[in-house]
N, C-alpha and C positions, 0 to 999 in steps of 0.2 A: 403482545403489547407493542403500542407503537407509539413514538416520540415526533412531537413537532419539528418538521425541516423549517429553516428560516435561511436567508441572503446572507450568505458571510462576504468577510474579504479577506479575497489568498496572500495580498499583501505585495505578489507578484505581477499579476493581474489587471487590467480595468475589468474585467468580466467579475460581478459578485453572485455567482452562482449559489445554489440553496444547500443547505449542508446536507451531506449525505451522497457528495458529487464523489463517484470514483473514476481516479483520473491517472494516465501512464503519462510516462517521463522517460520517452526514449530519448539520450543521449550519448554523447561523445564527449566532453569538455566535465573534466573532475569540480574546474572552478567553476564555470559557470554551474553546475548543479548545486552546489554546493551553496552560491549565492542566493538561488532561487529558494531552495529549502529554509534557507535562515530568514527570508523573507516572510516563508510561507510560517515559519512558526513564529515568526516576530508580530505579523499580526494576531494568530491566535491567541498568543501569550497576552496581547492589551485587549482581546472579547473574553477574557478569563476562561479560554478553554481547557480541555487537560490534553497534555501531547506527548505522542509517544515517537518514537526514531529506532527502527531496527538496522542494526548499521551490521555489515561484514566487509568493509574495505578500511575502518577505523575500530578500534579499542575506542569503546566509551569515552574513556578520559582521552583521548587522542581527538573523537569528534564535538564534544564541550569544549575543546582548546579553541578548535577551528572555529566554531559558531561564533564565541568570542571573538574572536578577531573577528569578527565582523558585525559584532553589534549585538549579540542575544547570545544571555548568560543563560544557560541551560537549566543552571545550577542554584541561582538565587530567583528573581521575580519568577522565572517560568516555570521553575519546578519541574521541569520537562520527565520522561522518563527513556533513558537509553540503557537499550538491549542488544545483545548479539544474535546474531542468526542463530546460531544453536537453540538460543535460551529461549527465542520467540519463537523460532519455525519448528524446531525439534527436542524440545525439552525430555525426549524418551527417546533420540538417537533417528528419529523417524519424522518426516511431514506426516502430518495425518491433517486434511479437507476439516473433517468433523469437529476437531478439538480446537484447529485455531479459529473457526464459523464462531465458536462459543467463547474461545478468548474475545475477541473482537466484539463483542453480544455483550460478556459482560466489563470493559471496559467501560463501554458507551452506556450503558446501564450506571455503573461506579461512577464513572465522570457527574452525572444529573444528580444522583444520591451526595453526593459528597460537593455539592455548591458549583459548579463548575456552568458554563451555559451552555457547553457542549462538548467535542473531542476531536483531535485533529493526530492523525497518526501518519506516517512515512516508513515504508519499506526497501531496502535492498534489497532486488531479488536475483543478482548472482546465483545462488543457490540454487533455480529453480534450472541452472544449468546442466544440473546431475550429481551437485557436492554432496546432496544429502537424501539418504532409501528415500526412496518413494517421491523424487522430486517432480518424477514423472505424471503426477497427478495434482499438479502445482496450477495447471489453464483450467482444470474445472473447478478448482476451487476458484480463482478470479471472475469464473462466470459466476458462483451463487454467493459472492460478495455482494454483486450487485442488486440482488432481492432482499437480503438482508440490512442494507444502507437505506430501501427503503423504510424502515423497521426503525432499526438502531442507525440514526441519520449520521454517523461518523464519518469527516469528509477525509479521504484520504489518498495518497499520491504512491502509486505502486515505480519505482527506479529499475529501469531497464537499460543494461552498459552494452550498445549496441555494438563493441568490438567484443561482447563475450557470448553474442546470440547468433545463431546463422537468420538468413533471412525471413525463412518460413516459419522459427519458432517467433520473430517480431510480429510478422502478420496474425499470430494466434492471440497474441499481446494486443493489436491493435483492437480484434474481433470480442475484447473479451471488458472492452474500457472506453464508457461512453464520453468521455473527455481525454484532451491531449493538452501536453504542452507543447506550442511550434512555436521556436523564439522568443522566447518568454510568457507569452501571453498561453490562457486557458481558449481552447477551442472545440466546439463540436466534432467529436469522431467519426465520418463520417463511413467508417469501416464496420463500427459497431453493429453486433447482431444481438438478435435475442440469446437469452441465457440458454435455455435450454435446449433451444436449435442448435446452436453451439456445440453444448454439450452432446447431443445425438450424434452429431456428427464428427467429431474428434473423437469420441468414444468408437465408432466404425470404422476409425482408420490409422490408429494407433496401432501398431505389430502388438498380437497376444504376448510376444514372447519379451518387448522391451514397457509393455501397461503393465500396471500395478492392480491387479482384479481385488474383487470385493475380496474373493475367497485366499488370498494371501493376506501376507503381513500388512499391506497398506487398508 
């Protein structure tokens, strides 16, 4: 099944890209992210979308304080939904590719069933620095998010804390996300590869001994 993309607006933006844009946030600055974010879901909160925030550097009630201060009640109009890394990324102690592909599949599916006019989601992904088994197979999942956004059109902003990645795990980041944020503004990635090429080729050159193979736990 596949659901109509349309022009939103990120709120941050002049660019109104079509929904279904996945988009990386490499930064440095907690406030300035943080500014951007509450934008980005302050507008989807007035296109009645449904939003989700997987936060691991704030406790829920800790990141509804924040938003607050700065203009968007998480809590009241926006009904937002805030989860913790654990609860989104590893709800069974593990990343597993396959089971969040389908969290995400049916969000954006629930979002259209239940009134919504679409979904706008934001992730922390510290995590995929090694906190949590099998993080190590955290970049091909980022690559077949993007065939599945074609699908289930969810626009969404993957957070990348560039003092917690070395430089070549950012360039896998940049290869794996056909939009960026540079200074506020949404921009064409012009780093971006095909998915699957991607995939072929990070799967060739990952050490057997630090990949998470089919035939294991991941």
């Amino acid at each position: 099944m596949s659901y109509e993309r349309r022009p939103i607006n990120l709120g941050f933006s002049d660019e109104h890209p079509l929904s279904g844009s996945h988009i990386c946030y490499i930064y440095s600055s907690d406030e300035e992210r943080l500014e951007t974010l509450a934008k980005f879901f302050k507008a989807g909160c007035e296109d009645n979308e449904k939003l989700l925030y997987v936060s691991d550097t704030l406790a829920p009630a800790q990141l509804r304080e924040r938003m607050q201060q700065m203009g968007v009640d998480l809590a009241d109009k926006c009904d937002a939904l805030v989860e913790t890394t654990e609860s989104a990324y590893a709800p069974e102690g593990r990343f597993s590719a396959e089971a969040m592909l389908e969290e995400v599949r049916t969000f954006y599916a629930d979002a259209i069933d239940e009134g919504y006019s679409g979904a706008r989601c934001t992730g922390e992904m510290n995590w995929a620095a090694g906190e949590i088994e099998c993080a190590e197979t955290a970049m091909e999942y980022e690559a077949q998010v993007n065939e599945l956004f074609k699908h289930y059109p969810c626009t969404g902003i993957c957070q990348y804390d560039a003092r917690q990645f070395p430089g070549d795990v950012l360039m896998d980041v940049l290869q794996v996300h056909p939009y960026m944020i540079v200074r506020g503004q949404l921009v064409l990635n012009p780093y971006y590869r095909d998915p699957q090429e991607f995939i072929d080729e990070y799967r060739r050159r990952v050490d057997a001994d630090e990949a998470c193979r089919p035939e294991d736990s991941c």
